[in-house]
C-alpha positions in Angstrom: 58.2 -106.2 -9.1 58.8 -102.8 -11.1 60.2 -100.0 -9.3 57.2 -97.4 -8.1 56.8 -94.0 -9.1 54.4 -91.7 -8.5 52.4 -92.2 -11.6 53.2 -95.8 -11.7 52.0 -99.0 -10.3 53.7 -102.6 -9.5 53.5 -104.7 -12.7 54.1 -108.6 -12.2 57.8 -109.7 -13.2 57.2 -111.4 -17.5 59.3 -113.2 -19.1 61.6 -110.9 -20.8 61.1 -107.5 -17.6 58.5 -105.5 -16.8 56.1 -102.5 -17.7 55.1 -99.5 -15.9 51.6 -98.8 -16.8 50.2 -95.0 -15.5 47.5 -95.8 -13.5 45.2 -94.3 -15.4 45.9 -95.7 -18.2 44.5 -99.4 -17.1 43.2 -101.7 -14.7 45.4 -103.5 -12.4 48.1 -106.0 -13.8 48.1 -105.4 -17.4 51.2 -104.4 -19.0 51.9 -101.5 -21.7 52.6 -104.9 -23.9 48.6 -105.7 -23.5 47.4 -102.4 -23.9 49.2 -102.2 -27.4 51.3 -99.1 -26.4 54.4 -98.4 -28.3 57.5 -96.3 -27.7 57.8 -92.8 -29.0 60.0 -93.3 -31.6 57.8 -96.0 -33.1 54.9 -93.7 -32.9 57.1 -90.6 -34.3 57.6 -92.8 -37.2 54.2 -94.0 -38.0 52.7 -90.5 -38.4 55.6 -89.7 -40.4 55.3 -92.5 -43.0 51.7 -91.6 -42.9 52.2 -88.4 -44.0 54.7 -89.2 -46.7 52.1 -91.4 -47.9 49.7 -89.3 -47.6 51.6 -86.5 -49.9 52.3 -89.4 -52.4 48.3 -89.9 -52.9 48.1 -86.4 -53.2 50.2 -86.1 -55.7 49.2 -88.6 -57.6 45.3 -86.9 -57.2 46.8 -83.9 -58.3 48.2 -85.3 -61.2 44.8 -87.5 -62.5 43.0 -84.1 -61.9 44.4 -81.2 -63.7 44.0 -77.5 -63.2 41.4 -75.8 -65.3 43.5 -74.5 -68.3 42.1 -70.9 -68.5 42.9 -69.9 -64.9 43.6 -66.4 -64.1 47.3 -66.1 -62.9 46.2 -63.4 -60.1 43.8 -66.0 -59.3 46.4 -69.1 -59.2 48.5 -67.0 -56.8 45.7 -66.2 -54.2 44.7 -69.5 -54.1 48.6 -71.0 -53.7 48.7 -68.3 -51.1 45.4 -69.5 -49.4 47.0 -73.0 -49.9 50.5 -71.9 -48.2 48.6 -70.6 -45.1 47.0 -74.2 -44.8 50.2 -76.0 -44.9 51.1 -73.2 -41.7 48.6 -74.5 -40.0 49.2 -78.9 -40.9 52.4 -77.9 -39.7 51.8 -76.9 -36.2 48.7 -79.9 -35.9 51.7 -82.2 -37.4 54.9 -80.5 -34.6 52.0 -80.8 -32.0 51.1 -84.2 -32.3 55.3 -85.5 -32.6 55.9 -83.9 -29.5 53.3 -86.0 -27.7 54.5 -88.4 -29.5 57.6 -88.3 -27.8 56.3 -90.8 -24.9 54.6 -93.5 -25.6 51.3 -94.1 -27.3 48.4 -96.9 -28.3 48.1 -98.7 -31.3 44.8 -96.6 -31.8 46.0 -93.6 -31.5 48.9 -93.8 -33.3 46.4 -95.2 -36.2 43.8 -92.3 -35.7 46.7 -89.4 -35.5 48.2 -91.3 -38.8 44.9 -91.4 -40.6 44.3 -87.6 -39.9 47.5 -86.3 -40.7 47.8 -88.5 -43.8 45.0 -87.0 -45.1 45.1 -84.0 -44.3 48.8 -84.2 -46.6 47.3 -85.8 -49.2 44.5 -83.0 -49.8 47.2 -80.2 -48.8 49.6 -81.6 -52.0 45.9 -82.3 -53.8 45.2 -78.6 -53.3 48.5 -77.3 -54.8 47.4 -78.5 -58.0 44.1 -76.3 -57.6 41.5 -78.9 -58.9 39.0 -80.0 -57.3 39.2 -77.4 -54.2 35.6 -77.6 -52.4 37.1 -81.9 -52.4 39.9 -81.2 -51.2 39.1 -78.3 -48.5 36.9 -80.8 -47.2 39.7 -83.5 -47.1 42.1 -81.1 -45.5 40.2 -80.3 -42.4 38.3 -83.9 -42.2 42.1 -85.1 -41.1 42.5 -82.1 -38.7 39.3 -82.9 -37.1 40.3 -86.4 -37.4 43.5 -85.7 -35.4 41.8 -83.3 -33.0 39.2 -86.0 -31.7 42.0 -88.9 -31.7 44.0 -86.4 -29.3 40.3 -85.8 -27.3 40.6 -89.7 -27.0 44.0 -90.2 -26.5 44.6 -92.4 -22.8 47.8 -92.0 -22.6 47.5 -87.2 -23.5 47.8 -86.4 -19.8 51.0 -88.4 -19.0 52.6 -87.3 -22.0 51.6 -83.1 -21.1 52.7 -83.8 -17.4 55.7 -85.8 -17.8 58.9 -83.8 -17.1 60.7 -82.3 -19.6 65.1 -83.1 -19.9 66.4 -79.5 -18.3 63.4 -78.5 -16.5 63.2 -78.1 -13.0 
């Protein structure tokens, strides 16, 4: 049997240890194995490759669709601005969801936070480029809202927020 915390319950010895599943995470005697959950690094990693990806599409969006050639430069300047202030706030949705991802999370949600984030990249580098901007816009906060209903249905959210944090009290 697995040692008991206050959060924890009794998993059944496996071959190869045991898992402490939160308790409200799943019904009795499944293991983090069954429910699909992977460490935090793993997770950390996925969104990040997701992102890069992401980016990469962009990029390559941005590329196939050029920039109308008589743009105003006053014009190109607000917009990069407007652009900059987006990529302000993908940071903070992208630092928010790697520190949850810091403990462990499912399969889904690591696919759902990937998904959002990634596109939310790609349109962000897309938009740089300043084509296609009403496309792109809509791309950008599709993946935040993406993100913000994977963390609404996130299991594992609570645990992660209420976990303690190394030098706290």
């Amino acid at each position: 049997m697995a040692r008991q915390g206050t959060d924890e319950q009794a998993t059944p010895a496996l071959p190869g240890g045991t898992a402490a599943v939160p308790l409200h995470a799943a019904p009795r005697g499944l293991t983090s194995a069954a429910l699909g959950v992977l460490p935090g690094v793993a997770g950390g990693a996925v969104v990040t490759a997701a992102v890069a990806l992401g980016a990469g599409l962009g990029a390559v969006a941005a590329l196939m669709l050029q920039a109308p050639a008589g743009a105003n430069a006053a014009l190109a300047n607000l917009l990069h601005a407007m652009v900059g202030i987006k990529a302000l706030v993908f940071a903070a949705a992208t630092a928010l969801v790697l520190l949850r991802l810091r403990a462990p999370a499912t399969v889904a949600s690591l696919a759902g936070y990937g998904a959002g984030l990634g596109l939310s990249a790609g349109a962000l580098v897309w938009l740089w480029g300043l084509s296609g901007l009403l496309v792109g816009s809509a791309l950008f906060y599709g993946g935040l809202v993406l993100t913000y209903l994977t963390a609404g249905r996130d299991r594992l959210l609570a645990a992660a927020v209420k976990r303690k944090r190394p030098g706290s009290a």
